[in-house]
C-alpha positions in Angstrom: 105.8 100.2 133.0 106.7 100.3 129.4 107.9 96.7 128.6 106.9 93.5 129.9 103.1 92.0 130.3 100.5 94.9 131.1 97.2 93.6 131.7 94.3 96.2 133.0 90.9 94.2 134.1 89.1 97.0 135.9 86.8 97.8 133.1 86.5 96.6 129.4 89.5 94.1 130.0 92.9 95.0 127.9 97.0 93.0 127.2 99.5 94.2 126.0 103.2 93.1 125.7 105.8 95.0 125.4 103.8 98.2 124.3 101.4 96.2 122.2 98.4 94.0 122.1 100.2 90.3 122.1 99.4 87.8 119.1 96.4 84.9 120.0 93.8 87.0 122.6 91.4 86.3 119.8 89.4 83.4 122.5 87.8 85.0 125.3 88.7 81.7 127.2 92.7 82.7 126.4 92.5 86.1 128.8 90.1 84.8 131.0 92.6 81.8 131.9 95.4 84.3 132.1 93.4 87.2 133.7 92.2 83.8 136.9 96.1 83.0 136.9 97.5 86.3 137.3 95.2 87.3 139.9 94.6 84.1 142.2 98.6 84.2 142.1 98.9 80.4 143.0 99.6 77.3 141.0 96.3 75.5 139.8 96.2 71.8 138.4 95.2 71.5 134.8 91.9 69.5 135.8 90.7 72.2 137.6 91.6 74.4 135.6 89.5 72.5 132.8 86.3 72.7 135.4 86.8 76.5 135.4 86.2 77.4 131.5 84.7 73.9 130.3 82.6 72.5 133.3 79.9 71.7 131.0 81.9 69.5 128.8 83.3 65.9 129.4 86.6 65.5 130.6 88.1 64.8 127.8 87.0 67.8 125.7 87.6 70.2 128.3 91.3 68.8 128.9 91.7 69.3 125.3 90.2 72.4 125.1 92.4 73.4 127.7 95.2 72.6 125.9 94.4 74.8 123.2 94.5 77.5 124.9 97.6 76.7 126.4 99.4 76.4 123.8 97.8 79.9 123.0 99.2 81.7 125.8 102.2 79.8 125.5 102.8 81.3 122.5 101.5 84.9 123.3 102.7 85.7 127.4 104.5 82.5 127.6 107.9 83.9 129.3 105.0 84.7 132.2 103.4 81.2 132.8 105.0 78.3 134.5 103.3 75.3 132.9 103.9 71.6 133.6 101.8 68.8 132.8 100.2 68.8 136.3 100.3 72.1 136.9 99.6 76.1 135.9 100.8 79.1 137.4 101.4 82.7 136.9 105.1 83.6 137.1 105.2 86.4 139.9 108.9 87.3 139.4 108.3 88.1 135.7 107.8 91.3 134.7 104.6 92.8 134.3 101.8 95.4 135.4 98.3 94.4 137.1 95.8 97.2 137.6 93.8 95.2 140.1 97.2 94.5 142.5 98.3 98.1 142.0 94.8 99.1 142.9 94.8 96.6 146.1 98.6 97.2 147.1 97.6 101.5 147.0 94.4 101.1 149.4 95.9 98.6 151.8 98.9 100.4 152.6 97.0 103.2 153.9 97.3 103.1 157.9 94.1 102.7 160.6 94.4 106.4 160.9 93.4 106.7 157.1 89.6 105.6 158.4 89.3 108.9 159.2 88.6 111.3 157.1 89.7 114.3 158.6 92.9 113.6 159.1 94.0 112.5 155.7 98.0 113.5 155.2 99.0 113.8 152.0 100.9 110.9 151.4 97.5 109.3 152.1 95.4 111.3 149.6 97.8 110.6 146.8 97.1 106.9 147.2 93.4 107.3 147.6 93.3 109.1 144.4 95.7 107.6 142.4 94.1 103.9 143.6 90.5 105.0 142.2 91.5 106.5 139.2 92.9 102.9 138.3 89.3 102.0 138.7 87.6 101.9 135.1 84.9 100.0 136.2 84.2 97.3 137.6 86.3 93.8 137.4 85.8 92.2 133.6 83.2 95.0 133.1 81.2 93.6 129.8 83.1 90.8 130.0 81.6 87.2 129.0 82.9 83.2 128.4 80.0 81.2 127.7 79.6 78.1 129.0 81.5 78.7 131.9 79.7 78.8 135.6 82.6 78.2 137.4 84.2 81.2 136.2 81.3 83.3 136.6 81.1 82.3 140.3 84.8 83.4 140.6 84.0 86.6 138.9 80.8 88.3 140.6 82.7 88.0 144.4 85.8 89.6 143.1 84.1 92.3 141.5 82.0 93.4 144.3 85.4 93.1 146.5 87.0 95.2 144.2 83.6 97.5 144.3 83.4 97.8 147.9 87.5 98.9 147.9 86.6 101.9 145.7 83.3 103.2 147.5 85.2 103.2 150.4 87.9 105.0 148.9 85.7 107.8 147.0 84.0 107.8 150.7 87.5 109.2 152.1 88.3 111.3 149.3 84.5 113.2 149.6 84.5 113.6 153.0 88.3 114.9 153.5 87.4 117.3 150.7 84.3 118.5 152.2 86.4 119.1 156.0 88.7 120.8 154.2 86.0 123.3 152.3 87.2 121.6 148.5 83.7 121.6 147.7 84.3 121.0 143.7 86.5 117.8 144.4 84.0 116.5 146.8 81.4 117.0 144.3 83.5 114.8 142.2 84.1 112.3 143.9 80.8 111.6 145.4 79.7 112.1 141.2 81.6 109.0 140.9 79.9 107.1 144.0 76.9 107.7 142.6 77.9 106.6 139.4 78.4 103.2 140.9 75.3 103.2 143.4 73.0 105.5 141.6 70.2 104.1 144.1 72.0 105.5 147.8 69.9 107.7 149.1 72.2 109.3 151.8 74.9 109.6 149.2 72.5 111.8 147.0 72.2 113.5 150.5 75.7 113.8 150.9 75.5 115.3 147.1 72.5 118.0 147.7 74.6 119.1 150.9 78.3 120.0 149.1 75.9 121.4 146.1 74.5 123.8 149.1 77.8 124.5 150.6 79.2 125.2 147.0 76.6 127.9 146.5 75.0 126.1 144.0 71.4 125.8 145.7 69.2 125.3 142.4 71.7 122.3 141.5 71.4 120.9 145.4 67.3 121.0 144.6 67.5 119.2 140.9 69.5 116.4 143.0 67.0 116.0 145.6 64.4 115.8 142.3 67.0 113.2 140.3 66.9 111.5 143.9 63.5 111.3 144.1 63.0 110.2 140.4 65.9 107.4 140.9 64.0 105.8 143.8 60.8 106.0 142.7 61.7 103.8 139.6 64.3 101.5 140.7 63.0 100.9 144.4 59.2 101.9 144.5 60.0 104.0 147.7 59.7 108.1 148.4 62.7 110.1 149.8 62.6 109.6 153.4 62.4 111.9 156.4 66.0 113.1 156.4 66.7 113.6 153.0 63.2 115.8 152.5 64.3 117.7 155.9 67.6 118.5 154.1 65.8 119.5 151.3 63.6 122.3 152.8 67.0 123.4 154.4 68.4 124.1 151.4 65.7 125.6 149.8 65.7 127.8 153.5 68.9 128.9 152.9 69.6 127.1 156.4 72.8 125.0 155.0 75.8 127.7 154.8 78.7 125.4 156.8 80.0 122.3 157.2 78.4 121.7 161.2 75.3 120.7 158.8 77.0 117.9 157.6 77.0 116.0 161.2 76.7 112.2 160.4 75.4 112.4 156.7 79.5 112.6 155.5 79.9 109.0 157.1 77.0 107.3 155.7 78.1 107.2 152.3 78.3 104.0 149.7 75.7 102.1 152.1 78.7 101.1 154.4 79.5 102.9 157.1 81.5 102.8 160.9 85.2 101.7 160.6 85.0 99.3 157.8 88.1 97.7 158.4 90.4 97.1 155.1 91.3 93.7 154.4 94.8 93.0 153.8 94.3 89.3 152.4 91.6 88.0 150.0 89.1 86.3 151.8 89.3 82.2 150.9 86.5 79.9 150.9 83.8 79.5 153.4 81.1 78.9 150.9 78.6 77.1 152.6 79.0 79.3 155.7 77.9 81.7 153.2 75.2 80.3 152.2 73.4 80.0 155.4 74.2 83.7 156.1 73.1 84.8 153.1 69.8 82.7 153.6 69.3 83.6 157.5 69.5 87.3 156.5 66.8 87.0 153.9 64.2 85.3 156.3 62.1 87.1 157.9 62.1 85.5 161.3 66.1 85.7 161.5 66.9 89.0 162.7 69.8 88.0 164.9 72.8 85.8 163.7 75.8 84.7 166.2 79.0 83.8 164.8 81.0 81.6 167.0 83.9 79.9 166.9 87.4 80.0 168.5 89.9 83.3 168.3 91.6 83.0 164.9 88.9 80.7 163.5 87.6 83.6 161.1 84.4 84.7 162.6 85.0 88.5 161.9 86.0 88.0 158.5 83.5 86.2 157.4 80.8 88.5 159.0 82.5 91.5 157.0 82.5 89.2 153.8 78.6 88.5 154.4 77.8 91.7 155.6 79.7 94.0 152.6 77.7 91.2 149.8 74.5 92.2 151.3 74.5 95.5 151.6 71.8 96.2 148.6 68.9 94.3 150.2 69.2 97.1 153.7 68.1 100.3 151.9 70.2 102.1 155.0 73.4 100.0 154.3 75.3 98.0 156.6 77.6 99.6 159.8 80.8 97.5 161.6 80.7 97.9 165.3 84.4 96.8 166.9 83.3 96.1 170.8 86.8 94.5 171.9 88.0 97.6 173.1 84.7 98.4 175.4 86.2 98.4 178.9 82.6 98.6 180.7 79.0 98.3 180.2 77.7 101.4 180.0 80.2 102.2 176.8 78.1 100.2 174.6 75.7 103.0 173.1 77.5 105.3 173.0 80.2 103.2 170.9 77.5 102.2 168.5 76.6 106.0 168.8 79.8 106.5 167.2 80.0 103.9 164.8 76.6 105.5 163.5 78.4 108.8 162.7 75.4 109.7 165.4 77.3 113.8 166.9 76.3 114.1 170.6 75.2 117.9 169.7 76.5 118.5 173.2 74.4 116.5 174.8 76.1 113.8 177.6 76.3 110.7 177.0 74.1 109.3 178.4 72.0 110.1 176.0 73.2 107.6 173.1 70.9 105.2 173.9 68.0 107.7 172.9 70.1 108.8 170.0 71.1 105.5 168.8 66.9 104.0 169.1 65.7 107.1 167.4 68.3 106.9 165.2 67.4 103.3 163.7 63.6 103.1 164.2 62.6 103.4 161.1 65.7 102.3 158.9 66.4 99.1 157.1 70.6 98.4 158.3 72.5 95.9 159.1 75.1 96.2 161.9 78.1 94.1 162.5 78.5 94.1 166.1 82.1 92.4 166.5 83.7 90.5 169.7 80.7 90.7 171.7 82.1 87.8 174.3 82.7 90.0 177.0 79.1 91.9 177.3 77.1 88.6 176.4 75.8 89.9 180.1 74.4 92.8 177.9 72.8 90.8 175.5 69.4 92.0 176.6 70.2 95.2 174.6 70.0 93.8 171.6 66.8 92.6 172.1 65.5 95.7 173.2 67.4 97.2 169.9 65.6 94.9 168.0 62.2 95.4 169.1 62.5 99.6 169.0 63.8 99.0 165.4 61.9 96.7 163.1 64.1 97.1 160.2 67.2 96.3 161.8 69.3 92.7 161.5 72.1 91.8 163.5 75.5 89.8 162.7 77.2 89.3 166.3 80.5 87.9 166.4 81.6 85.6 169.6 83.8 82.7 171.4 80.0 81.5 172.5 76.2 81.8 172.1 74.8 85.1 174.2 71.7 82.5 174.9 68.6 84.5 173.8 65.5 83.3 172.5 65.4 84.9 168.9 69.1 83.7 168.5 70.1 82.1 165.4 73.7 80.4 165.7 76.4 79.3 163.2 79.3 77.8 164.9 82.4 77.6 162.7 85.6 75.6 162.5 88.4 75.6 159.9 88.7 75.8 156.5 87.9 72.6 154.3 91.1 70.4 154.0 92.4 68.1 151.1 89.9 65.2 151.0 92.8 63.1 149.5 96.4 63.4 149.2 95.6 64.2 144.8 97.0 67.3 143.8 94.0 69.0 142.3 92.5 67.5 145.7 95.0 69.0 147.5 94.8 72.5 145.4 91.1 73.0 145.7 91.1 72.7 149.1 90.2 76.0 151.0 92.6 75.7 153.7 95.5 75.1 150.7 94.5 78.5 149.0 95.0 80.1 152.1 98.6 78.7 152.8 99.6 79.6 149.5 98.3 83.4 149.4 100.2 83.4 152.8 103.2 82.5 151.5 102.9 84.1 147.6 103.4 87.2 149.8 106.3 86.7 151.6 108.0 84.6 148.7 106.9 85.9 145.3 108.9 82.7 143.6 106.4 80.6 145.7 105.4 77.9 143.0 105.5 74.4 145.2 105.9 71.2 143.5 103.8 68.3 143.7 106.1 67.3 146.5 105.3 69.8 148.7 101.8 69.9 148.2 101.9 67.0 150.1 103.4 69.0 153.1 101.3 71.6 152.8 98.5 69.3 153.0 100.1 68.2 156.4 100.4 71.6 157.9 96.9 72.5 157.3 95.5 69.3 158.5 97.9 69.7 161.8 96.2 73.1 162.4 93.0 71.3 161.7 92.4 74.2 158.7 92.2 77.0 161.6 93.0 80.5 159.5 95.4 82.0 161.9 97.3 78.3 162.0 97.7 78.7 158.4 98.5 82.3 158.1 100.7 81.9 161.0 102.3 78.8 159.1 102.7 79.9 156.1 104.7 82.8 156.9 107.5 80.7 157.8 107.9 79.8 154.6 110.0 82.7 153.8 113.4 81.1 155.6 111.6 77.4 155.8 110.7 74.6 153.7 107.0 73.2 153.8 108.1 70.2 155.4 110.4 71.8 158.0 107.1 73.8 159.3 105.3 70.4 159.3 108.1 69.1 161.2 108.0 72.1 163.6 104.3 72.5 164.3 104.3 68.4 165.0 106.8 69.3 167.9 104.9 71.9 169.0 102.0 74.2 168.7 104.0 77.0 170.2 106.2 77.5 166.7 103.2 79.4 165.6 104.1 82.9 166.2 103.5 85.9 164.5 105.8 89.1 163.8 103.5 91.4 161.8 103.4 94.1 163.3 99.6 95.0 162.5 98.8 91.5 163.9 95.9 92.1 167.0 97.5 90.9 170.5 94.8 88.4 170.4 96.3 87.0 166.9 99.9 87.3 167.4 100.0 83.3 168.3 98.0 80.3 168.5 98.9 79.9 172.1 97.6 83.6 172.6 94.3 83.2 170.4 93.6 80.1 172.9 93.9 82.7 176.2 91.5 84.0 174.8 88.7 81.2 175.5 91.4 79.5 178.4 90.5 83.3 180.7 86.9 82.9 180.1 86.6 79.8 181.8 85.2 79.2 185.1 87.2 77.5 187.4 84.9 73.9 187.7 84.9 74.6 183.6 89.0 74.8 183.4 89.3 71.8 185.2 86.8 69.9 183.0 88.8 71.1 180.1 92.2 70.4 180.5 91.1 66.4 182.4 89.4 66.1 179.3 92.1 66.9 176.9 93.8 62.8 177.9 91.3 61.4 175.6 92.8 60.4 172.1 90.7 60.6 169.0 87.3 61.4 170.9 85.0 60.2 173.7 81.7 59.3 175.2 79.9 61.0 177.4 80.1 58.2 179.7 84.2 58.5 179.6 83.7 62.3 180.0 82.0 61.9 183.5 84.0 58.5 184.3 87.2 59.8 183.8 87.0 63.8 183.5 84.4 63.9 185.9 82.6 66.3 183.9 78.7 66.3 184.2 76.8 67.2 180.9 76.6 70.5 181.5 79.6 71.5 182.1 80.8 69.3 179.0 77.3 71.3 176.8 79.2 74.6 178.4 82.7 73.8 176.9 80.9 72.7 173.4 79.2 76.3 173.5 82.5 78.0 173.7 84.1 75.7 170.8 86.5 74.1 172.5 84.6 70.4 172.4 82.8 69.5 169.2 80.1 66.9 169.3 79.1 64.4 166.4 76.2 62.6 165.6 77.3 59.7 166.5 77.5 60.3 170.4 81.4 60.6 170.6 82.6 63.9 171.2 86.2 65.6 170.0 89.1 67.9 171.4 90.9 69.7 167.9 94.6 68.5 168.2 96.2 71.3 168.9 94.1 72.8 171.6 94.4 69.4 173.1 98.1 70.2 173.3 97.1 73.4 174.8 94.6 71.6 177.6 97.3 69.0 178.2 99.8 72.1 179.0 97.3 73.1 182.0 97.0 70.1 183.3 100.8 69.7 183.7 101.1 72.6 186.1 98.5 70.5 188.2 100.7 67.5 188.7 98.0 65.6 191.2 94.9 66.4 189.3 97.4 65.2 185.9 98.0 61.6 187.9 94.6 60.6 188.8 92.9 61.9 185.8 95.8 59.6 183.8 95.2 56.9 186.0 91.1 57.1 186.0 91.9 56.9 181.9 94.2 53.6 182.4 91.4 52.4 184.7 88.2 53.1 182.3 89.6 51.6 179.0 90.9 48.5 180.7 87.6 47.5 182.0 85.6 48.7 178.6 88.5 46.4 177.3 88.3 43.3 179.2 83.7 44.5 178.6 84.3 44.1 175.2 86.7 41.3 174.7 84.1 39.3 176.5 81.3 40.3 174.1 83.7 39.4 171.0 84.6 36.0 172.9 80.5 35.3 173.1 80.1 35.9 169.0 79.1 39.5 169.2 81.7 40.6 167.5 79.4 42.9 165.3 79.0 45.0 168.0 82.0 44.6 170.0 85.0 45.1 167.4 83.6 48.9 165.9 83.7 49.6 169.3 87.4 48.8 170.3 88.4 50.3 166.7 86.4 53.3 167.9 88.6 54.0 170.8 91.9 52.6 169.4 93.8 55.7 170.6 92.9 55.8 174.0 93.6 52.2 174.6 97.0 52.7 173.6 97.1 55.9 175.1 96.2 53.8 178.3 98.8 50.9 178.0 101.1 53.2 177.3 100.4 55.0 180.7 99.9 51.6 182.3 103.1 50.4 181.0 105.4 53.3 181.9 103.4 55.1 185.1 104.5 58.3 184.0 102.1 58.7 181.2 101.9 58.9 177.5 104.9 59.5 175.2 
């Protein structure tokens, strides 16, 4: 692009406008603030904008200060801001040029079939290779604004995104060239991956093996001693069995094809197995973080469920945990998709694959021999996703566990798999607006995800304060589920905010999908709930959908009363997230799979009468119970309770009133 704005932030960050460096950049705070607009690509309210760069300062100064550098950019790239007094945004309809988008836009518009190497077209390489030679170096390389945490926290996540993106990539690109016997391009590009992890062992493996292949056996043996060197100082550790085995093959004159590349070729950048590419940025979820990042640096924790309901985020945010920690596992981390495994004994040899492990002809029953061998003595982390349906199998990973010592596990699932050295975190939706503010409403995780949502299928997308307040609505109605809001905000292409609102308070059932990379599980909200609704027993059903009358919460008491559900049975449903406890003794159905429970008990039209009735019947005699205490003077206990169940009591006069239930 030769006019407009061009701004290039992989690397020593660089503006220009119109061809040259625009007037004012002289304030590091001035292109950071532009460089956080242009690439968050959603409006931001001045306040929190001020928290970003001035966080340290008082209000007032940083509001100021803030000002400043307005007026800055204003002046400088000012025909490519939208600034109000409430508001900041990058204008996405201008024109201009972003290295980090072009970079992004190139790698995630490769197809599945681009996770493997070997079949690379050429459309495909193109991308791969024009994407990283946008890549510099890394985000804001050298890059610093003092006094400003905030900005730094925003930073260090995006650049090892954007890190993780080209590894991948230069992955691809060496191991298609080695397939395809381009031994000086493959040397190349895995120059480059070492470049950015210098301290890879398997990728200075991958390095001595297309040395070897190249005919270059004295530069193969320097890189086993520049390997050896590298780990000695930065790690304290020795080469280890493999890469020492490779070396006295070279020096053999044993490595003269490419069958001696088996599984070393997918092993490269520390991340390995079909790393799925991420076509959204990943949005919040910072404490969840937190306490993954803290479980997988204690000793004791080698095993970490993720639960939560389909579409809640669970396999995101065990890829987003999983690709930050892959320095601390000196054998890198491996993703393991299991929702395709159609019966028990598929499980090795699908992490057999995922492992790059070849069969050498050997059946397969062998991959569990293979796979145990295999990971005995290596450091890895594997990310074993959608285990639900072989939680009867979870005794493997315990007997994985115990063969490999170095090995930690991130499981994703609807529910616990129940085993002793199981560490859980159960997780709900994103964090919602804690008031109806707009910098509230703004810095709310669930908002960010609506609006990257819908900045991609309306590039004008800029709400005003008046729809923030609808936006706010949809994401509380979906109760800050992820799919709910990407689902949502999708609409926003031939809808207004507060038509969706309007919709999704009719009925869960307007959020449908039509991407056509969207999983079958994910295409709606309605089917993401199958997905827990067909693992339910029958007596577990039935407790379910009795239990979805309730308004606003219950008591255990109600549950059995009413629902007739015993404790366990109600423990059971809270396992597979579709009750939520508090500690206060009252227990919750979300909203809208309330709406979903309600559904199944309207095609049982008996069981839908007497569970309405037994509601009717329950909250008129804890009524008339706790008038009586109020009349007596215990109104200190007596009226928290009534306010408590509110909703159900005129849930229950409505049905008492009418006799064919609530409206």
């Amino acid at each position: 692009m030769e006019g407009g704005l061009r701004l290039t932030l992989l690397g020593k960050p660089q503006t220009s406008q119109d061809g040259t460096p625009p007037v004012g950049f002289i304030y590091n705070k001035a292109l950071a603030l532009l460089a956080y607009l242009a690439v968050t690509r959603r409006p931001h309210s001045r306040d929190a904008l001020a928290g970003l760069l001035w966080g340290e300062m008082p209000d007032e100064y940083a509001r100021a200060n803030l000002r400043k550098i307005l007026s800055v950019l204003r002046e400088a790239v000012g025909s490519h801001l939208t600034i109000s007094r409430q508001m900041v945004a990058f204008r996405q309809e201008s024109e201009y040029w972003l290295d980090t988008e072009v970079f992004e836009s190139k790698l995630l518009s490769l197809p599945s079939s681009a996770l493997a190497p070997a079949g690379l077209s050429e459309k495909e390489i193109r991308l791969l290779d024009e994407a990283v030679k946008l890549y510099r170096g890394d985000f804001l390389e050298g890059f610093y604004v003092r006094d400003a945490p905030a900005f730094e926290e925003w930073v260090l996540p995006e650049r090892e995104r954007l890190r993780q993106m080209v590894l991948q990539a230069l992955y691809k690109l060496a191991a298609h060239c080695t397939v395809r016997g381009e031994y000086a391009k493959g040397i190349d590009y895995t120059s480059r991956l070492l470049a950015l992890e210098p301290w890879h062992e398997e990728v200075h493996q991958q390095m001595m093996l297309l040395l070897a292949l190249s005919g270059q056996r004295s530069a193969a043996a320097e890189q086993f001693e520049r390997c050896r060197r590298i780990l000695a100082e930065e790690m304290g550790a020795q080469p280890n069995a493999d890469t020492v085995s490779l070396y006295q093959k070279i020096k053999a004159g044993e490595v003269t094809s490419y069958t001696a590349l088996s599984s070393t070729l997918h092993r490269s950048a520390g991340i390995f197995g079909l790393w799925p590419v991420q076509a959204t940025a990943f949005v919040g979820r910072a404490n969840e973080m937190a306490v993954l990042a803290d479980r997988l640096a204690t000793p004791e924790c080698r095993l970490v469920t993720i639960t939560g309901l389909s579409g809640v985020g669970k396999t995101r945010l065990a890829l987003q945990a999983a690709s930050e920690r892959v320095r601390p596992f000196k054998h890198g981390v491996c993703f393991v998709p299991l929702g395709a495994i159609g019966s028990d004994d598929q499980l090795y040899p699908v992490l057999a694959e995922a492992l790059s492990l070849s069969g050498g002809g050997q059946p397969q029953r062998d991959s569990r021999g293979r796979v145990l061998d295999y990971l005995r003595n290596r450091e890895i982390l594997l990310v074993l996703d959608q285990f639900e349906h072989l939680r009867h199998q979870a005794l493997v990973l315990m007997e994985l566990l115990q063969r490999a010592p170095g090995a930690k596990l991130i499981v994703t699932s609807l529910e616990p798999l129940n085993l002793r050295g199981e560490w859980t975190l159960a997780i709900g939706g994103l964090g919602l607006p804690a008031s109806g503010q707009p910098e509230e409403i703004l810095g709310s995780d669930a908002v960010r995800l609506f609006l990257e949502g819908a900045h991609r299928v309306r590039a004008d997308c800029n709400p005003l304060t008046t729809d923030l307040e609808f936006i706010a609505r949809i994401c509380r109605l979906v109760e800050g589920i992820p799919l709910g809001i990407e689902l949502a905000s999708a609409w926003t292409r031939v809808l207004t905010c507060r038509e969706i609102a309007e919709e999704i308070e009719r009925s869960y059932s307007f959020l449908v999908g039509n991407s056509q990379d969207l999983p079958e599980r994910h295409a709606s909200l309605r089917a993401a709930l199958d997905q827990s609704w067909h693992r339910l027993s029958d007596v577990e059903k039935g407790a379910f959908r009795r239990l979805c009358v309730f308004r606003d919460g219950f008591t255990r008491d109600a549950a059995e009363q009413v629902a007739d559900v015993s404790l366990n049975i109600l423990v059971s449903l809270i396992d597979k997230n579709l009750v939520h406890g508090s500690p206060f003794g009252r227990y919750y159905v979300h909203t809208l799979v309330g709406q979903y429970g309600l559904e199944k008990l309207a095609d049982v039209p008996q069981e839908r009468q007497t569970t309405y009735e037994r509601h009717c019947e329950y909250y008129a005699a804890f009524l008339q119970r706790t008038t009586g205490r109020f009349l007596r003077m215990w109104e200190e206990d007596a009226l928290p309770e009534i306010a408590a169940e509110r909703e159900n009591l005129r849930a229950a006069w409505r049905w008492a009133s009418t006799s064919s239930g609530p409206a």
